[in-house]
ChimeraX commands (.cxc) that place a marker at each C-alpha (Angstrom):
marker #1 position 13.50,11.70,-40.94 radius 0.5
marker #1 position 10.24,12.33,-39.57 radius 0.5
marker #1 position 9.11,8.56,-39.77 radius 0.5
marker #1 position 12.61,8.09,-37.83 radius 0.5
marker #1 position 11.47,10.54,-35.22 radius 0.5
marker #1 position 8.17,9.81,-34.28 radius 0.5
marker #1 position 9.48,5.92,-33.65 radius 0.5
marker #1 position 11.70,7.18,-31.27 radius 0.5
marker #1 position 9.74,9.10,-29.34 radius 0.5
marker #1 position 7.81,6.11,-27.99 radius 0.5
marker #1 position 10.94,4.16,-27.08 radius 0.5
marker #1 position 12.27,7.21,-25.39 radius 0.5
marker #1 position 8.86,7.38,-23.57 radius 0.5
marker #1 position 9.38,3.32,-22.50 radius 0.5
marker #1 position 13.04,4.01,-21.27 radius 0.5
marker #1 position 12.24,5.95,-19.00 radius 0.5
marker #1 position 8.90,4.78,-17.37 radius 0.5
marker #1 position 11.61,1.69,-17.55 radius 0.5
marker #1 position 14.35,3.74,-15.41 radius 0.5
marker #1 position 11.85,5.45,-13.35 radius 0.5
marker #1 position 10.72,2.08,-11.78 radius 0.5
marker #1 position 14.40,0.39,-11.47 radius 0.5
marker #1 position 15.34,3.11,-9.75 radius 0.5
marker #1 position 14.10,1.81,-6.78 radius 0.5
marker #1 position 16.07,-1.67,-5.17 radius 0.5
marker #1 position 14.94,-4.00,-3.68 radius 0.5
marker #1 position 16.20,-6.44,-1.20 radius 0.5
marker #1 position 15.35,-9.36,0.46 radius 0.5
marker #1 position 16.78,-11.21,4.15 radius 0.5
marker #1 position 15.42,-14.28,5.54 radius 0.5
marker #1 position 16.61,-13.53,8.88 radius 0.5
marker #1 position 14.94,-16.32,10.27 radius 0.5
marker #1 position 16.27,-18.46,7.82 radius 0.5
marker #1 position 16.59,-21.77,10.00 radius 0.5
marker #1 position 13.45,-21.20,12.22 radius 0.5
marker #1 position 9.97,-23.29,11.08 radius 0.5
marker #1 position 8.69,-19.85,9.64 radius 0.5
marker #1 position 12.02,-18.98,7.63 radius 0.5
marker #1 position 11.83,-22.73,5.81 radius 0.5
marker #1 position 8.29,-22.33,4.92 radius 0.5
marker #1 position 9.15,-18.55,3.60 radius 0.5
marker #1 position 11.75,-20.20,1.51 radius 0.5
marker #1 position 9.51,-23.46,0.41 radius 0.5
marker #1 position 6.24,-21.50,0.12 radius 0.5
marker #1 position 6.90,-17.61,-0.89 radius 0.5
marker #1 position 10.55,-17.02,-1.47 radius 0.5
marker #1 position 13.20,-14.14,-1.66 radius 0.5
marker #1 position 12.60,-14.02,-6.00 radius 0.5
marker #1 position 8.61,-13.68,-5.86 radius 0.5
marker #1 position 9.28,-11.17,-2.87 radius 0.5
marker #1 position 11.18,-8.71,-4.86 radius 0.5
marker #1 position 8.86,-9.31,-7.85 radius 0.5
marker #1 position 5.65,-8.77,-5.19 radius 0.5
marker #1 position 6.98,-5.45,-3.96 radius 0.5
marker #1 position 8.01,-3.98,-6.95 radius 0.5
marker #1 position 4.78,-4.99,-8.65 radius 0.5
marker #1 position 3.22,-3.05,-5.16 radius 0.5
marker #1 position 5.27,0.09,-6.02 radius 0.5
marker #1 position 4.02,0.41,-9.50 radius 0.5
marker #1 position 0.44,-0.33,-8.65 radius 0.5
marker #1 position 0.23,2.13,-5.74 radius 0.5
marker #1 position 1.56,4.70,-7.91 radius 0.5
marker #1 position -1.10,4.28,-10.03 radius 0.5
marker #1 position -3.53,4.45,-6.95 radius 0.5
marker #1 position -2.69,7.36,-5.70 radius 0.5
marker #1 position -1.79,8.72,-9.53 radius 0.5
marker #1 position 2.07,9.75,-8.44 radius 0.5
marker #1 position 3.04,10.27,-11.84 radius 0.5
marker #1 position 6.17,11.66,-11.09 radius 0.5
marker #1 position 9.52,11.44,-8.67 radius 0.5
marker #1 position 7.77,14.94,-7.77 radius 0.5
marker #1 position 4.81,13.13,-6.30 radius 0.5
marker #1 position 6.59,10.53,-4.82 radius 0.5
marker #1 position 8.73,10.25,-1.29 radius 0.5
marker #1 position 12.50,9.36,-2.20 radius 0.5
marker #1 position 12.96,6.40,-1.85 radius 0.5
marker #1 position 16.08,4.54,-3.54 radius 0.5
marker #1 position 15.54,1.23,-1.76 radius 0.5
marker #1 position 13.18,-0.87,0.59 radius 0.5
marker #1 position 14.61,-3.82,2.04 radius 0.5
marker #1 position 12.12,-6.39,3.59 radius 0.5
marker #1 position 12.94,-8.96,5.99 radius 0.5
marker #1 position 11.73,-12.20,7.32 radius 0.5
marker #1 position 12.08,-11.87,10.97 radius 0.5
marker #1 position 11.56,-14.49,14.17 radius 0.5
marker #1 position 9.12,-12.08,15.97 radius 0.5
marker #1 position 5.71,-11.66,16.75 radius 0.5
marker #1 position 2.68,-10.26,15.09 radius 0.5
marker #1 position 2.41,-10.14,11.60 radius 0.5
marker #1 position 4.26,-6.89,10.13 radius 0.5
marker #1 position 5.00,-3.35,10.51 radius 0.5
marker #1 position 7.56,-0.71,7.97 radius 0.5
marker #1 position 9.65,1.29,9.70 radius 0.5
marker #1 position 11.73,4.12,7.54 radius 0.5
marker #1 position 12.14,2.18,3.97 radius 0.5
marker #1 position 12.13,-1.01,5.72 radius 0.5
marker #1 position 9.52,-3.64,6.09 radius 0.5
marker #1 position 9.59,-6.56,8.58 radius 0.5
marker #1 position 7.43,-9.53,8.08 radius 0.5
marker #1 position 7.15,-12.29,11.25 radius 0.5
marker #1 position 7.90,-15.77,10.29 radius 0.5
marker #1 position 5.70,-17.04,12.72 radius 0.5
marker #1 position 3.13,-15.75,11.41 radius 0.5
marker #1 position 3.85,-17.31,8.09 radius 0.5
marker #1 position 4.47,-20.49,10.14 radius 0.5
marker #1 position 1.38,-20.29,11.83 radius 0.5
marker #1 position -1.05,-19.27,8.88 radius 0.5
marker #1 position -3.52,-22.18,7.70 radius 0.5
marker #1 position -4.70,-20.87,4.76 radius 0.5
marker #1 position -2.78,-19.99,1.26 radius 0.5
marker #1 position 0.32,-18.76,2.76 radius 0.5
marker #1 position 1.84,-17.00,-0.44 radius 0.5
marker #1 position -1.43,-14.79,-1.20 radius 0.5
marker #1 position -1.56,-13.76,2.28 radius 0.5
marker #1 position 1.62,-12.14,2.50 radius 0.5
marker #1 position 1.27,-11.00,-0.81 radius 0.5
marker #1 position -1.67,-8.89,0.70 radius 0.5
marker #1 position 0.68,-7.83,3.58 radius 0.5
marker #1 position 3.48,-6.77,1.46 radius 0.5
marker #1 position 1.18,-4.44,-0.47 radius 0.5
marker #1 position -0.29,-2.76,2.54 radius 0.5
marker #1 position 3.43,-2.11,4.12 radius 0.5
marker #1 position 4.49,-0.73,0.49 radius 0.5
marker #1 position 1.52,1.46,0.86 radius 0.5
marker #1 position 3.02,2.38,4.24 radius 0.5
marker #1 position 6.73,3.17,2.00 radius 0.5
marker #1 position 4.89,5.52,-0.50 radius 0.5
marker #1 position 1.89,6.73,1.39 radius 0.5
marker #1 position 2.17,10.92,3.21 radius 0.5
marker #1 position 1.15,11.28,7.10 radius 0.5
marker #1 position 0.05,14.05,7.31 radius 0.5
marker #1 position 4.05,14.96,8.48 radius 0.5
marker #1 position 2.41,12.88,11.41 radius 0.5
marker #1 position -0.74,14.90,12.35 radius 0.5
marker #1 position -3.28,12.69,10.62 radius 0.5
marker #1 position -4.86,9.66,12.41 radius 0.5
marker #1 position -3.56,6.43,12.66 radius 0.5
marker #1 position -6.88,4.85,11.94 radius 0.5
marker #1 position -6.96,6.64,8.62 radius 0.5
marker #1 position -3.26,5.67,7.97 radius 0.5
marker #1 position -3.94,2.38,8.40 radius 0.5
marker #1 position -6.72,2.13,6.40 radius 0.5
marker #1 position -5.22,3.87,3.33 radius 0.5
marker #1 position -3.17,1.01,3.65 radius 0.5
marker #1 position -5.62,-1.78,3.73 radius 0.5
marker #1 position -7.48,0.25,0.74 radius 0.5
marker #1 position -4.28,-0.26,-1.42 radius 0.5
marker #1 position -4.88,-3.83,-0.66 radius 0.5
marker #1 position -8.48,-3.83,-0.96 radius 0.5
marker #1 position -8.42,-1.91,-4.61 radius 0.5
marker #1 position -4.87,-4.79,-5.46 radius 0.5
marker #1 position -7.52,-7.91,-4.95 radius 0.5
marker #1 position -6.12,-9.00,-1.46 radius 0.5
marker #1 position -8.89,-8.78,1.05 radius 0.5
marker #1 position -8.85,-11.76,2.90 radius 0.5
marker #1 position -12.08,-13.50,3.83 radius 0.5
marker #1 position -12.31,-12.39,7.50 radius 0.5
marker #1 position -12.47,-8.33,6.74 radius 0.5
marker #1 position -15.47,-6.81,7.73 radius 0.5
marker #1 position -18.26,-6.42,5.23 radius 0.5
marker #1 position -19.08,-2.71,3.95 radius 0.5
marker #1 position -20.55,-0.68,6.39 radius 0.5
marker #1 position -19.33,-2.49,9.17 radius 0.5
marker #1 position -17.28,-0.87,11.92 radius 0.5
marker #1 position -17.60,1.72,14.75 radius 0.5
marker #1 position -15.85,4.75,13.58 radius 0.5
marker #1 position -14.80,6.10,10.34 radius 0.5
marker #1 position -11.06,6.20,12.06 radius 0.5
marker #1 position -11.21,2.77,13.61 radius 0.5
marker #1 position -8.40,1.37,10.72 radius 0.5
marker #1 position -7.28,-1.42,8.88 radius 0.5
marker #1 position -10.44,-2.92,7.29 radius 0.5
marker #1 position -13.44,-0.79,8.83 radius 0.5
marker #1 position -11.73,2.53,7.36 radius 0.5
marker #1 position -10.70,0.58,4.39 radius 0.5
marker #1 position -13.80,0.30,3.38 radius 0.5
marker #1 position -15.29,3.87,4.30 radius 0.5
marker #1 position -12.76,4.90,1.73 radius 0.5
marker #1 position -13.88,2.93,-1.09 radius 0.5
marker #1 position -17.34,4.37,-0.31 radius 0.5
marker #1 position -15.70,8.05,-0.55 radius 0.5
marker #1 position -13.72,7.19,-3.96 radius 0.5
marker #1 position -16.98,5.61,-5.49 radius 0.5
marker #1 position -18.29,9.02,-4.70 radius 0.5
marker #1 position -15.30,10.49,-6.46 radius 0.5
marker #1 position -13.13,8.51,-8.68 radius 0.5
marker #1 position -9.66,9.49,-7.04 radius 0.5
marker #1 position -10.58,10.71,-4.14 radius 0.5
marker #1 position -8.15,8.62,-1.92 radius 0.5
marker #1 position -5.43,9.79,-4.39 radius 0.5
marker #1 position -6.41,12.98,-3.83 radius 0.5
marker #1 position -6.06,12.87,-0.26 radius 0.5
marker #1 position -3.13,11.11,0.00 radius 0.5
marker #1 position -1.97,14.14,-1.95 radius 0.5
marker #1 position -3.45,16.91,0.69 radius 0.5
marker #1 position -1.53,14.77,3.73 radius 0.5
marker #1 position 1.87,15.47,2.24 radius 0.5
marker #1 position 1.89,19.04,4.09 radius 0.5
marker #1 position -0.70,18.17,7.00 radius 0.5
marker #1 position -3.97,16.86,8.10 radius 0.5
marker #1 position -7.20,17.93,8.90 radius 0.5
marker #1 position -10.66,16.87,8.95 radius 0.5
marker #1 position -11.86,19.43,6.29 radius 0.5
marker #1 position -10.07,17.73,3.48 radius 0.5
marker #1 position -12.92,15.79,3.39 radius 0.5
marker #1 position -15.38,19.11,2.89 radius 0.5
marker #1 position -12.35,19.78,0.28 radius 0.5
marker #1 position -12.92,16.84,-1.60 radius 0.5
marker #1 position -16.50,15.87,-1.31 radius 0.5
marker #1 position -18.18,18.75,0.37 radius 0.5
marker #1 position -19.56,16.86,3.24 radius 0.5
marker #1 position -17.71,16.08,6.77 radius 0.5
marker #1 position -16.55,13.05,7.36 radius 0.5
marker #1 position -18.85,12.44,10.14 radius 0.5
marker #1 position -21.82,13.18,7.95 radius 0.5
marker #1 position -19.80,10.70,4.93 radius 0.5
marker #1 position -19.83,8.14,8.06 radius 0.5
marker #1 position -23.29,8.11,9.09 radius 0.5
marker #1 position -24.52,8.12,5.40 radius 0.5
marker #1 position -22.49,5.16,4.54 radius 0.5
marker #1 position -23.62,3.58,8.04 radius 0.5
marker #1 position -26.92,4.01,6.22 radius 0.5
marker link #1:1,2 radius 0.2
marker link #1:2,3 radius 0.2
marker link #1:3,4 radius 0.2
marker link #1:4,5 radius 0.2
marker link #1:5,6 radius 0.2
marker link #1:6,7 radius 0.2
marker link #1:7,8 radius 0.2
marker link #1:8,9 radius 0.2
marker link #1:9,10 radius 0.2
marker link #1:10,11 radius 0.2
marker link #1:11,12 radius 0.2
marker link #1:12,13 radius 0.2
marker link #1:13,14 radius 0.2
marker link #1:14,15 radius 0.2
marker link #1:15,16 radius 0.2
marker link #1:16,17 radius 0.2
marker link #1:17,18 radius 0.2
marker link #1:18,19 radius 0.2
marker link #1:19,20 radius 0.2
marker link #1:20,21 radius 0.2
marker link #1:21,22 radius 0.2
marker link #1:22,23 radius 0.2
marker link #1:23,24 radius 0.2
marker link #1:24,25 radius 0.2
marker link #1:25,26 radius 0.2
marker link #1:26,27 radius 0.2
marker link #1:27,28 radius 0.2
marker link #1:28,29 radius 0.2
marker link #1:29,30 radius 0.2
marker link #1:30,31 radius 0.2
marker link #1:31,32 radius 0.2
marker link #1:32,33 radius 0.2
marker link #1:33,34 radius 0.2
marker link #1:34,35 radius 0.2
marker link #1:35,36 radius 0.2
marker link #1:36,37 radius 0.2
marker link #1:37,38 radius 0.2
marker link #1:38,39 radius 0.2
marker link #1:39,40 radius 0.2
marker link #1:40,41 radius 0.2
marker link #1:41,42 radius 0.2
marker link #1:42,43 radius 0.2
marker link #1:43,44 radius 0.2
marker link #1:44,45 radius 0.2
marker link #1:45,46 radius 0.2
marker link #1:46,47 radius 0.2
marker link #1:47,48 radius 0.2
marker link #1:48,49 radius 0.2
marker link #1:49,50 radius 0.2
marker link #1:50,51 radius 0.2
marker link #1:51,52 radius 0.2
marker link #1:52,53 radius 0.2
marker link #1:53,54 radius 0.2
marker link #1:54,55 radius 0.2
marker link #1:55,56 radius 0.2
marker link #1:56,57 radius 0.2
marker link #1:57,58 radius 0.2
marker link #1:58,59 radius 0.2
marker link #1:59,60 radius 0.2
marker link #1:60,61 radius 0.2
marker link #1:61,62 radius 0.2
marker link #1:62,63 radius 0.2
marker link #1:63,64 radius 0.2
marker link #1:64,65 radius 0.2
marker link #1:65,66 radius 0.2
marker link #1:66,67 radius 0.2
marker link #1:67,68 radius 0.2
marker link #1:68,69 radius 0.2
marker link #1:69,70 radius 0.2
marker link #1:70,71 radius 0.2
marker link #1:71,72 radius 0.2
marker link #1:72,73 radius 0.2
marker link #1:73,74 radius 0.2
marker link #1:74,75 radius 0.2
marker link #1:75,76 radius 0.2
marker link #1:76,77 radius 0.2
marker link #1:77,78 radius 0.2
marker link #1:78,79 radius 0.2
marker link #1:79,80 radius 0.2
marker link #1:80,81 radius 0.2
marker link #1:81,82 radius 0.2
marker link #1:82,83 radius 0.2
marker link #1:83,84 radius 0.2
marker link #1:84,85 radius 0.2
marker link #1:85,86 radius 0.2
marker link #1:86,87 radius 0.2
marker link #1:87,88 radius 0.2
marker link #1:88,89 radius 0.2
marker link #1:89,90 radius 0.2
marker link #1:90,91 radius 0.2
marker link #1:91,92 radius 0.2
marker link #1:92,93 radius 0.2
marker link #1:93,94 radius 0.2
marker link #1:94,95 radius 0.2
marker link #1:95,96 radius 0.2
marker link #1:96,97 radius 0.2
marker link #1:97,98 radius 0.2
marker link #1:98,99 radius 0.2
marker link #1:99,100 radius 0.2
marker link #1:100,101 radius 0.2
marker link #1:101,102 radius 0.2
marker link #1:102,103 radius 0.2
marker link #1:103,104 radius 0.2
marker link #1:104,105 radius 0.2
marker link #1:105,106 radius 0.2
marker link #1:106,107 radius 0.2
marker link #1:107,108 radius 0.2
marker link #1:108,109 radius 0.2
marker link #1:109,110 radius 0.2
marker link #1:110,111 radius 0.2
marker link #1:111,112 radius 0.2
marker link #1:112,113 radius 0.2
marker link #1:113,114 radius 0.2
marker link #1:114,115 radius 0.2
marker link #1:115,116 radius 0.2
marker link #1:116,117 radius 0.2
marker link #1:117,118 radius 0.2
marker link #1:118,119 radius 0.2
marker link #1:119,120 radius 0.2
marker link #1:120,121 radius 0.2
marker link #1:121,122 radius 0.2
marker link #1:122,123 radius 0.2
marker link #1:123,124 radius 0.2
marker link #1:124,125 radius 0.2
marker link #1:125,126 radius 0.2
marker link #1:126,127 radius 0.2
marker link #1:127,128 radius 0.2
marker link #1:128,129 radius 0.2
marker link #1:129,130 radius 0.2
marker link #1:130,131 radius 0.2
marker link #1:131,132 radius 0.2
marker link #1:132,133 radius 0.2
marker link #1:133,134 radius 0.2
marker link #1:134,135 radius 0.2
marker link #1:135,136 radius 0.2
marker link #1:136,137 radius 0.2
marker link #1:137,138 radius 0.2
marker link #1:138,139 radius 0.2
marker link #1:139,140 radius 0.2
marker link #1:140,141 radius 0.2
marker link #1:141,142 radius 0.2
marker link #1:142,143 radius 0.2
marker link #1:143,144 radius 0.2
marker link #1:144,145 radius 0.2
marker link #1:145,146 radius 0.2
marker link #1:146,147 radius 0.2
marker link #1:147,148 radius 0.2
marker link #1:148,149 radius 0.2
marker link #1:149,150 radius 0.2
marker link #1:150,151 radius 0.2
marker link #1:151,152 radius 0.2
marker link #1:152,153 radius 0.2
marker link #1:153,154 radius 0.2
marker link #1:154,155 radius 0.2
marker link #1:155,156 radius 0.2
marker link #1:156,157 radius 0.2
marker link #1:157,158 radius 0.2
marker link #1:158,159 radius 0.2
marker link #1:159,160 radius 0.2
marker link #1:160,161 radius 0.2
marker link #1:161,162 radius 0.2
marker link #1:162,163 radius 0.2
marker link #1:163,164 radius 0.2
marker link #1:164,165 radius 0.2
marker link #1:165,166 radius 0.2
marker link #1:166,167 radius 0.2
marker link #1:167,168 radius 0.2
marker link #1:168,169 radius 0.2
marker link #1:169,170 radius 0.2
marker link #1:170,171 radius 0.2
marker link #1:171,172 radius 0.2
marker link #1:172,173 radius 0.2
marker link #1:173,174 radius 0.2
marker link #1:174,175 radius 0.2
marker link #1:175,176 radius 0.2
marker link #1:176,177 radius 0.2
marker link #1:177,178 radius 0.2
marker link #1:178,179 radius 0.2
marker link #1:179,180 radius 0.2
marker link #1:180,181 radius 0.2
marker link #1:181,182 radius 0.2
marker link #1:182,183 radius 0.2
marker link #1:183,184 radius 0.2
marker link #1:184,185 radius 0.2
marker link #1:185,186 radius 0.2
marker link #1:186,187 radius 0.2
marker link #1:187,188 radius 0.2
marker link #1:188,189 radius 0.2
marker link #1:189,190 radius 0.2
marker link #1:190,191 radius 0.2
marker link #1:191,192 radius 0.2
marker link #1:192,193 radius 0.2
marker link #1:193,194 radius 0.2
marker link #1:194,195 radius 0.2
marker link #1:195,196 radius 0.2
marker link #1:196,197 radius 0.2
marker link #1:197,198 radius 0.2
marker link #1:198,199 radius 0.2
marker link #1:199,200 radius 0.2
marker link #1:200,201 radius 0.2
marker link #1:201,202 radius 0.2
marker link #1:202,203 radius 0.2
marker link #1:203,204 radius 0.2
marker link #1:204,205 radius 0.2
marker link #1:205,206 radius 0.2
marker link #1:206,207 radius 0.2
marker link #1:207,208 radius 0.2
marker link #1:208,209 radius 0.2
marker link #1:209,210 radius 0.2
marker link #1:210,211 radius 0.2
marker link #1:211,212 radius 0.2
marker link #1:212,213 radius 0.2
marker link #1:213,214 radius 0.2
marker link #1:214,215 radius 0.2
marker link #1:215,216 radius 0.2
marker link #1:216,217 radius 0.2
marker link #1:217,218 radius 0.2
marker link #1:218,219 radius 0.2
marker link #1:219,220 radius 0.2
marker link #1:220,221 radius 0.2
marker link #1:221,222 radius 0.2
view
């Protein structure tokens, strides 16, 4: 009986990391279905590697910012993306993500691992805390960009490290100011992410590394 029991265990354990991930759906709409964007979303990406991009984003930004647990996590029991005629590149709004097929039209390089990158920063967007809004965008943004930084899906034309003008400027430049900070202290964006669920402020920084951010900034500026 107690061979029986310990070999259950460990399937029990499997079920449900299993169920914990399915429970979130996911959907897919080429909106723009018969524009030059939509056809090349279709020919080039597609609705199947879509689903299997963002749910393989969920599951590795868990892991990021170590949300072990539905208690970690925002609800969330779906995130529909769609494939939109509209400017710019992207955005998430609520538990939805919008992706511009012109943008996919008009990219030059390899179309699929480009959005691939985009699709992991807007899940990062799904799943990340705000600060319940107080925190800046800059550093929104560039927890973001981390996610895809840390996933493998810089692009070419990011800045370098220690590039930018303020820690807060976003996207790439902060980006990369946090990988500095969480080389400093393995899980330090994690933990962060963790602190904004209530509220911002600067001092999570002292928190976390006992230094200001403006003092983290200039060192990394070097």
């Amino acid at each position: 009986m107690a061979n029986n029991i310990s070999s259950i265990v460990p399937f029990l354990a499997i079920l449900a990391i299993l169920q914990i991930t399915a429970a979130v759906d996911y959907k897919v709409t080429n909106s723009a279905a018969t524009t030059p964007g939509g056809v090349r979303f279709n020919n080039d990406i597609g609705a199947a590697y879509t689903t299997q991009t963002v749910a393989s984003a969920t599951r590795f930004i868990w892991r990021t910012f170590r949300q072990n647990t539905n208690s970690d996590r925002k609800s969330v029991a779906r995130v529909s993306v769609f494939i939109d005629d509209m400017d710019g590149v992207a955005y998430a709004s609520s538990n939805e993500i919008h992706v511009s097929a012109r943008y996919i039209q008009g990219y030059s390089r390899n179309v699929k691992t480009e959005i691939t990158g985009v699709l992991y920063h807007e899940m990062a967007h799904i799943w990340q805390w705000n600060g319940n809004g107080e925190a800046p965008g800059g550093l929104i943004e560039g927890i973001a960009d981390y996610v895809r930084l840390k996933a493998g899906y810089a692009p070419s034309h990011w800045v370098q490290p220690g590039a930018g003008d303020r820690w807060d400027q976003g996207y790439d430049v902060t980006a990369r100011f946090l990988d500095y900070c969480n080389g400093l202290r393995n899980g330090f964006v994690a933990e962060l992410n963790k602190k904004m669920r209530g509220g911002y402020n600067d001092s999570f920084f002292v928190d976390l590394l006992g230094k200001t951010v403006d003092q983290l900034w200039a060192e990394y500026k070097g």
